[in-house]
C-alpha positions in Angstrom: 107.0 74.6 79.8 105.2 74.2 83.2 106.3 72.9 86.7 105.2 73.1 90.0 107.3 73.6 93.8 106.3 74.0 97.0 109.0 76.0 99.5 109.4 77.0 102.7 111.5 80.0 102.2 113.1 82.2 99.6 116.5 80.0 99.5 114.4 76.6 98.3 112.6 79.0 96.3 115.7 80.3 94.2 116.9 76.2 94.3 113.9 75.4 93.1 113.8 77.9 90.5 117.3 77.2 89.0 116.6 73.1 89.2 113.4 74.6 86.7 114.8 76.8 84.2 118.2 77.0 85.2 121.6 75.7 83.0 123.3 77.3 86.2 123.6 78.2 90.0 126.4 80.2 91.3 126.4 81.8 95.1 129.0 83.3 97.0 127.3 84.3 100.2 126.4 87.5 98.9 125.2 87.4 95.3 123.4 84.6 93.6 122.8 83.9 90.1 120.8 81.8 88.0 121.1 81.5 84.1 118.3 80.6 82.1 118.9 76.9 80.6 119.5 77.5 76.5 116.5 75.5 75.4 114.5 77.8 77.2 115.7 81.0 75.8 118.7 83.3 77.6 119.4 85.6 80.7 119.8 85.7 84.0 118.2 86.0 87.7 120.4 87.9 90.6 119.9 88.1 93.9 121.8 89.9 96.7 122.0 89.6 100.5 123.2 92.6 101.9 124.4 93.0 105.7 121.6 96.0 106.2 119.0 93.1 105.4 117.9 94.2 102.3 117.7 91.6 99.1 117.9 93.4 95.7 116.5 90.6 92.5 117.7 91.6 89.4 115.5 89.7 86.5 116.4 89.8 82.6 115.9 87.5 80.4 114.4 86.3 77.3 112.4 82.9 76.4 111.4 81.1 73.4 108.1 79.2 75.1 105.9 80.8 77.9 107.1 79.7 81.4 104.5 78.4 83.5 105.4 77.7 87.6 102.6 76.5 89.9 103.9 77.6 93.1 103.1 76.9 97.0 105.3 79.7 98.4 104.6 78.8 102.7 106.8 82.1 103.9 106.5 85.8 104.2 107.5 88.0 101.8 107.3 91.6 101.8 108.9 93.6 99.2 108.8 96.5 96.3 108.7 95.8 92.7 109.3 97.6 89.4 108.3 96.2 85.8 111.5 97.7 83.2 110.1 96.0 80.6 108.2 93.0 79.0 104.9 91.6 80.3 104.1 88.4 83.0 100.7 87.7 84.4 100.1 86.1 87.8 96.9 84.2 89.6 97.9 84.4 92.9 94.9 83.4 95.6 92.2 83.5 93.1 93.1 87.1 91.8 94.8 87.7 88.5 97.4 90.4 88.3 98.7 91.6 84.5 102.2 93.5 85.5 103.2 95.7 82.3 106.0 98.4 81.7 106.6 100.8 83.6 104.6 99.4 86.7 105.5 99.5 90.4 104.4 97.9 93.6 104.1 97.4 96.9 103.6 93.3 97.7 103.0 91.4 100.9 102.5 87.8 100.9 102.4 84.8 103.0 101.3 81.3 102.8 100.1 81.6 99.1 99.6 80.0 96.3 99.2 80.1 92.6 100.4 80.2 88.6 103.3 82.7 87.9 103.5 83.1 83.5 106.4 84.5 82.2 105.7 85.4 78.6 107.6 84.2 75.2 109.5 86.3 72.7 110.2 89.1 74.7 112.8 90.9 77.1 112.0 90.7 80.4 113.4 93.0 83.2 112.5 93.1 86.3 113.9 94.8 90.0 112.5 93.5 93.1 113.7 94.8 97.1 112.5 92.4 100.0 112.3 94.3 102.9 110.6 92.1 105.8 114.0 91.4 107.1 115.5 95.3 106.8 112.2 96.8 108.1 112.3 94.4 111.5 115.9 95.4 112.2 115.4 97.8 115.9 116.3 101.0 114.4 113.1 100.8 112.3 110.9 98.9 114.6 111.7 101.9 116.8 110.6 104.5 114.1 108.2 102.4 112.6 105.6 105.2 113.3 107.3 107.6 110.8 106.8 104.8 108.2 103.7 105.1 105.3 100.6 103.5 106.9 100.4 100.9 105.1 104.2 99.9 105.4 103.3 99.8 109.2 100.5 97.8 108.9 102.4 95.1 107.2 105.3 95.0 109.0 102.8 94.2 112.1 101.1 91.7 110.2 101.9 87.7 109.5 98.5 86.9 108.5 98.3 84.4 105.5 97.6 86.3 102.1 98.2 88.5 99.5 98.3 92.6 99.5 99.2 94.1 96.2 99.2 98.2 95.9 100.6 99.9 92.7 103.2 102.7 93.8 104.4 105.9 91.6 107.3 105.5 89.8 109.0 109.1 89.2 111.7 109.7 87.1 114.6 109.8 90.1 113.4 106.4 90.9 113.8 105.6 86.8 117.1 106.6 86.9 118.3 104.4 90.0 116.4 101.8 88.2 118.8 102.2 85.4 122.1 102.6 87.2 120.7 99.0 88.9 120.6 97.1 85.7 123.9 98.4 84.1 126.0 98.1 87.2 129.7 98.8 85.7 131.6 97.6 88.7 132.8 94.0 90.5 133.7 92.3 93.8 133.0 94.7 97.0 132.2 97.6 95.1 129.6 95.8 93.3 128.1 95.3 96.2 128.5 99.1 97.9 127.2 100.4 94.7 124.5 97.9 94.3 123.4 98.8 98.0 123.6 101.9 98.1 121.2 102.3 95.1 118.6 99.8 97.2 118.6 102.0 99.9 118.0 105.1 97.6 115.3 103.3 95.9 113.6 102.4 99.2 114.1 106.2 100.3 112.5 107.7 97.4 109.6 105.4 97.2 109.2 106.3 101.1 108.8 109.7 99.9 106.7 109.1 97.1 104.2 106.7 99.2 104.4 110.0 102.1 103.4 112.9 99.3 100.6 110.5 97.9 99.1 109.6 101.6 99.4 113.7 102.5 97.1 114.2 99.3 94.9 111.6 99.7 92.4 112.8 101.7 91.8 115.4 99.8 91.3 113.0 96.6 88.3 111.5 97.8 85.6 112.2 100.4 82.8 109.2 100.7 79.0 110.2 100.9 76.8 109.4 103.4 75.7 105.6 101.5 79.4 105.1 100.7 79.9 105.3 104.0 77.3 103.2 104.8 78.9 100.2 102.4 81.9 101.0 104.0 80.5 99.9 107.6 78.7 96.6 105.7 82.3 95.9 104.1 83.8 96.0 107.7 81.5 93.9 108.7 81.7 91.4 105.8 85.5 91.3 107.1 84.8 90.6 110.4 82.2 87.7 109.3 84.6 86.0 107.7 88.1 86.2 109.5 88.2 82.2 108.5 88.3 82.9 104.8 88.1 87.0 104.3 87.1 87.9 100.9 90.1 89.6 98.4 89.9 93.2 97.5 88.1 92.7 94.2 85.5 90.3 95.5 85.1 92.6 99.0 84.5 95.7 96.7 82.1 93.8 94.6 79.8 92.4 97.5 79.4 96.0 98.7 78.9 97.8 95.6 82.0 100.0 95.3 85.0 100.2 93.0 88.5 99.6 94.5 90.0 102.7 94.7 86.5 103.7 96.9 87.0 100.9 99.5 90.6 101.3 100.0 90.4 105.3 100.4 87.1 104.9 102.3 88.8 102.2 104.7 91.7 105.3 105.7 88.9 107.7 105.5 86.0 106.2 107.7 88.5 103.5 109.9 91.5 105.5 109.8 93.2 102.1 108.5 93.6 100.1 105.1 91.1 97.3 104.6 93.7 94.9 105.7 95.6 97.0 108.5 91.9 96.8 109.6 91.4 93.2 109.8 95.1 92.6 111.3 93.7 95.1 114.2 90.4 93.2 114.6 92.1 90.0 114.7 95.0 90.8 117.3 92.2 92.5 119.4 89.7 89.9 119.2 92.7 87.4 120.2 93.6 89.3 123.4 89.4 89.3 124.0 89.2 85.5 123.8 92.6 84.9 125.9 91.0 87.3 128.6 87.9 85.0 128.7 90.1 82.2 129.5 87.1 79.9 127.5 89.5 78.9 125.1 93.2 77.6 124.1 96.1 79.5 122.4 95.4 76.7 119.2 91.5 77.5 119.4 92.0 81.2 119.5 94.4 81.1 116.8 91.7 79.5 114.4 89.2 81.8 115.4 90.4 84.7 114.6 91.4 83.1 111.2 95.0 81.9 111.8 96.1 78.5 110.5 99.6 78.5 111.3 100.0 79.0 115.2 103.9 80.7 114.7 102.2 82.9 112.9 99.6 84.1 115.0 102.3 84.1 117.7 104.3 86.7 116.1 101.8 88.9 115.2 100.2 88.7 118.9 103.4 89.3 120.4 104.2 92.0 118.3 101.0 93.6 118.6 101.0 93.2 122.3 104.6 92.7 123.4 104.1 89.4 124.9 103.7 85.9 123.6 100.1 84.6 123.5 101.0 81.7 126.4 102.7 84.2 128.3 99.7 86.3 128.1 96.9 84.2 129.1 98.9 82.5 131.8 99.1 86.1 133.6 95.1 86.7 132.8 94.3 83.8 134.5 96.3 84.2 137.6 
């Protein structure tokens, strides 16, 4: 089976979705459900709203045919994600991704596109936390600097793209994972219970992502021509703010593996490869406002925006004031 949506933000998605493969919508403000249409196969697809801001996805189901969806997702979604079993594969913005057992993720995207294959004859579970809306409430924005780097980085950025970095799944976080799928309770403690156990998965992830960045440096120390790619990487980057390279091509062009580049970017920059180019890009924008040679729009495209909200909210939020705002007062 194959189909193809474009959406605007996760509520059309999940419409979408159900309109796709679904026999079934049901919504009550706080939990949604989807059940998979019987010629397709069997199961279900939850979501829940929680007041905090988080959304927990609870995927398990089983298909007869391999699910195909072209998808044009135009929003920003930032999230965690653990594979429980079965096998998918993804081309998402010309990269493929192969997510297997036992796998877990941090994912960031916006404005992206490509083919999401669920495969046939085979239980699939699958637990997903969005967190863009729980990670901008104040009390974190205001303790954002205790957050993992790369959580920080994100949370700053709304450039369009895709940022995809496995995570460590421990056993405490397996056990939460189970307790998630075999919730034994209805109504409002449903939803405590089910909340709770988000915000315990987000908290020991934290502290997973926090051990791994305090042994990090110690995993990997670039030589001197590493570091020298390194510099011709961030350049490449900068070169290309229109269309920047992905991870895998970027790491090709320069000659070193992933794992290299993305530990060589915190070692030599002090910044992941795309917490680097989010910082070029805000301060090139505030360079170009200063000059007063060129528009809001015009700046926008030039430091590789195409969606002008967009660039205003990261501007703002990397400076504290709106783009307009800010050249007006540059060029009084």
């Amino acid at each position: 089976m194959k189909a193809f949506f474009s959406v605007s933000n996760q509520q059309e998605f999940y419409r979408e979705l159900q309109q796709k493969i679904g026999s079934s919508y049901y919504s009550d403000g706080f939990e949604s459900c989807i059940k998979i249409h019987p010629r397709i196969g069997k199961g279900q697809i939850y979501n829940f709203q929680f007041d905090s801001g988080l959304e927990l996805q609870i995927q398990e189901y089983f298909t007869q045919e391999p699910i195909v969806l072209a998808a044009d997702i135009q929003y920003c979604c930032l999230g965690l994600c653990w594979v429980i079993c079965g096998y998918s594969n993804y081309t998402l913005e010309k990269q493929d991704y192969n997510l297997k057992p036992q796998q877990s993720m941090i994912l960031y995207g916006n404005e992206i596109s490509g083919i999401f294959e669920m495969g046939a004859n085979q239980r699939v579970a699958f637990v997903g936390l969005s967190l863009e809306n729980y990670l901008n409430q104040p009390t974190f924005i205001q303790q954002k600097d205790q957050l993992p780097t790369c959580l920080q980085n994100l949370i700053d950025s709304h450039d369009p793209g895709l940022f995809f970095q496995n995570t460590i799944t421990t056993p405490e976080i397996n056990m939460v994972l189970h307790q998630v799928l075999n919730c034994p309770y209805q109504g409002l403690t449903r939803k405590l219970y089910l909340e709770s156990k988000s915000v315990e998965l987000l908290a020991l992830t934290l502290n997973t992502l926090e051990e791994n960045a305090l042994e990090s440096p110690h995993k990997y120390q670039p030589k001197k021509d590493e570091i020298d790619r390194l510099h011709s990487a961030k350049d490449i980057l900068i070169k290309n703010l229109n269309n920047p390279p992905s991870l895998n091509a970027l790491s090709r062009q320069v000659g070193l593996n992933e794992y290299k580049l993305k530990q060589g970017f915190r070692h030599v920059f002090n910044n992941t490869v795309f917490g680097y180019l989010h910082d070029y890009r805000m301060t090139r924008s505030r360079l170009l406002l200063e000059s007063g040679t060129l528009n809001v729009t015009e700046v926008a495209q030039a430091v590789g925006y195409t969606n002008l909200s967009h660039f205003a909210a990261a501007f703002r939020k990397k400076h504290g004031v709106n783009p307009s705002v800010f050249k007006k007062t540059k060029l009084v």
